[in-house]
C-alpha positions in Angstrom: 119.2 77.2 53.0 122.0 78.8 51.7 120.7 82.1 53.6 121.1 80.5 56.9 124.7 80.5 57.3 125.0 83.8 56.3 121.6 85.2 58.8 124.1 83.0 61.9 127.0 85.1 60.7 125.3 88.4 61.0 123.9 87.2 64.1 127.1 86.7 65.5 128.9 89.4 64.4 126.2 91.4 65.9 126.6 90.0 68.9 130.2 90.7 69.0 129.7 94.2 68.0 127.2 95.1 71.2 129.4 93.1 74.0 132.4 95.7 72.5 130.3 98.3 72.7 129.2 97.2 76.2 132.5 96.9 77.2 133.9 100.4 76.2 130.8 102.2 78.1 131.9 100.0 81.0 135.3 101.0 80.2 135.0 104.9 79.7 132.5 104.8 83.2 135.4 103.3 85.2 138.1 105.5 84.1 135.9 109.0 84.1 135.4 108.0 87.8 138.9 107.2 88.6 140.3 110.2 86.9 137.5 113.4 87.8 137.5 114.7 91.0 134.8 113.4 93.1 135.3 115.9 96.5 133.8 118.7 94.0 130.6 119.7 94.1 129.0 120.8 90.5 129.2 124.2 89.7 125.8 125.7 89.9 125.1 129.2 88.5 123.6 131.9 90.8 121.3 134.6 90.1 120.2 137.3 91.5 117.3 138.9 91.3 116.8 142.6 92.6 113.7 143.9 92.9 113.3 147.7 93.7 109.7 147.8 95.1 107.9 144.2 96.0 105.6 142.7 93.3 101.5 142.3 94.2 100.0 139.0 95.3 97.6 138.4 92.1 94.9 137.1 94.6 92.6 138.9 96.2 93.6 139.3 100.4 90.4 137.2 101.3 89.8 134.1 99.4 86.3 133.6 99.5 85.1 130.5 101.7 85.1 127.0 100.3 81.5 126.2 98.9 80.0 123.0 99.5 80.5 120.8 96.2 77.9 118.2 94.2 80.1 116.4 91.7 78.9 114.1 89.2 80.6 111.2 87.8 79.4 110.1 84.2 80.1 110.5 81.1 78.4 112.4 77.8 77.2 109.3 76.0 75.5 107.1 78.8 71.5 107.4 78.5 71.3 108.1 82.7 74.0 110.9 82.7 72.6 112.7 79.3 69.7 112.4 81.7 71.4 114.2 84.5 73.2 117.1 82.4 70.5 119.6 82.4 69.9 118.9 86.5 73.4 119.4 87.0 73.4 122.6 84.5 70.3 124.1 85.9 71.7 123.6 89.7 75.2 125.1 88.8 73.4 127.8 87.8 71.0 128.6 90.1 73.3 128.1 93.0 76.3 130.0 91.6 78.3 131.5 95.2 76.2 128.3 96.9 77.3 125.3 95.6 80.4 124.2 93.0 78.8 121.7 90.6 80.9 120.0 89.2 81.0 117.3 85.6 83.7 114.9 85.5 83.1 113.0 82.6 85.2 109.0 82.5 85.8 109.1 78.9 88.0 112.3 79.6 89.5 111.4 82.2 90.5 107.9 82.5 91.3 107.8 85.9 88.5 109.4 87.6 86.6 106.2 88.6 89.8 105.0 90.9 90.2 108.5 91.9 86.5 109.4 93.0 85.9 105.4 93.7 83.1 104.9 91.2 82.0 102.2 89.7 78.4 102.8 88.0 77.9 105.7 85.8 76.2 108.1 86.9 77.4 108.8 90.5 76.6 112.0 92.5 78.8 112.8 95.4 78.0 115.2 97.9 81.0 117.4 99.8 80.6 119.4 102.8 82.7 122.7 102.5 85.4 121.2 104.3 85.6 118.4 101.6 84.3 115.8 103.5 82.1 113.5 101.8 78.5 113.8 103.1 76.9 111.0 100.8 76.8 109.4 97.2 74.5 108.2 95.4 74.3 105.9 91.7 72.2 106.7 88.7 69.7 109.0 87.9 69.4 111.6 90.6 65.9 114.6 90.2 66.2 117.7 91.1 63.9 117.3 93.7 66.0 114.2 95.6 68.9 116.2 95.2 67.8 119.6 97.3 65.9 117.5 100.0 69.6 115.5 100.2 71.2 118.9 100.7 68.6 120.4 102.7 69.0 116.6 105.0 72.6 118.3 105.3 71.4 122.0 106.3 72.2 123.1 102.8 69.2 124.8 101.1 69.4 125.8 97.8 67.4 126.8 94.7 65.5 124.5 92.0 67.1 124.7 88.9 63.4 125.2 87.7 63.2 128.6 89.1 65.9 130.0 86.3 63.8 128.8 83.7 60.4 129.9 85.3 60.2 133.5 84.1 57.6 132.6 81.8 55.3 130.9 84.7 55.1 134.7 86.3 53.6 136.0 83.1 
């Protein structure tokens, strides 16, 4: 009990303290605002750069065309997309300077499901090489639905079986 008077006495004093304080910032703003000049713009360094012969573009002069692109939504720890990985690894490979596969996995990257507008895990989505969406589809996806899908869209590519078949020619 006898703490209370003195915990009210802090209290106030505190108070008093941070409305002085307030008042001196309030004070200081007003009279740095009356006294600087305010027709002066800030003084901004300049430098100059002088180059003697012009620097290389680091690109190549032709970009090479925009690829159509399968991206899959999912993440590394649902059954269905551990399911998907070694369809989406096989394709990536089998159609690399056809078709950009692409992972995006929602544990990563927390904003992907607003972003791609998913909402069941996993979700293949199919862009035309303009990066318009041709189609999507949600949960497991085979190999098999996936090229006829593509092939629906004029795209054919190769089974992601045929870079694992060397030993069927034997």
């Amino acid at each position: 009990m006898i703490n209370q008077p003195r915990q009210a006495a802090k209290s106030a004093l505190l108070k008093r303290i941070l409305i002085a304080g307030i008042f001196l910032v309030a004070a200081g703003t007003v009279l740095a605002l009356k006294y600087l000049p305010s027709d002066k713009a800030p003084v901004v360094p300049v430098v100059a750069i002088s180059v003697e012969k012009p620097m290389e573009c680091p690109l190549p002069a032709e970009e090479p065309p925009p690829l159509p692109q399968l991206v899959e939504v999912g993440s590394k720890v649902c059954v269905a997309c551990k399911m998907m990985m070694p369809i989406i690894d096989g394709l990536r490979s089998a159609n690399e300077g056809k078709l950009e596969v692409v992972f995006v996995d929602v544990r990563e990257e927390t904003n992907a499901p607003s972003l791609y507008n998913v909402f069941v895990i996993p979700t293949q989505i199919f862009y035309a090489a303009d990066g318009q969406e041709l189609f999507r589809h949600e949960g497991f996806y085979s190999t098999e639905e996936i090229l006829a899908k593509w092939k629906e869209f004029g795209i054919e590519l190769d089974s992601s079986e045929k870079t694992s078949g060397a030993a069927d020619e034997s």
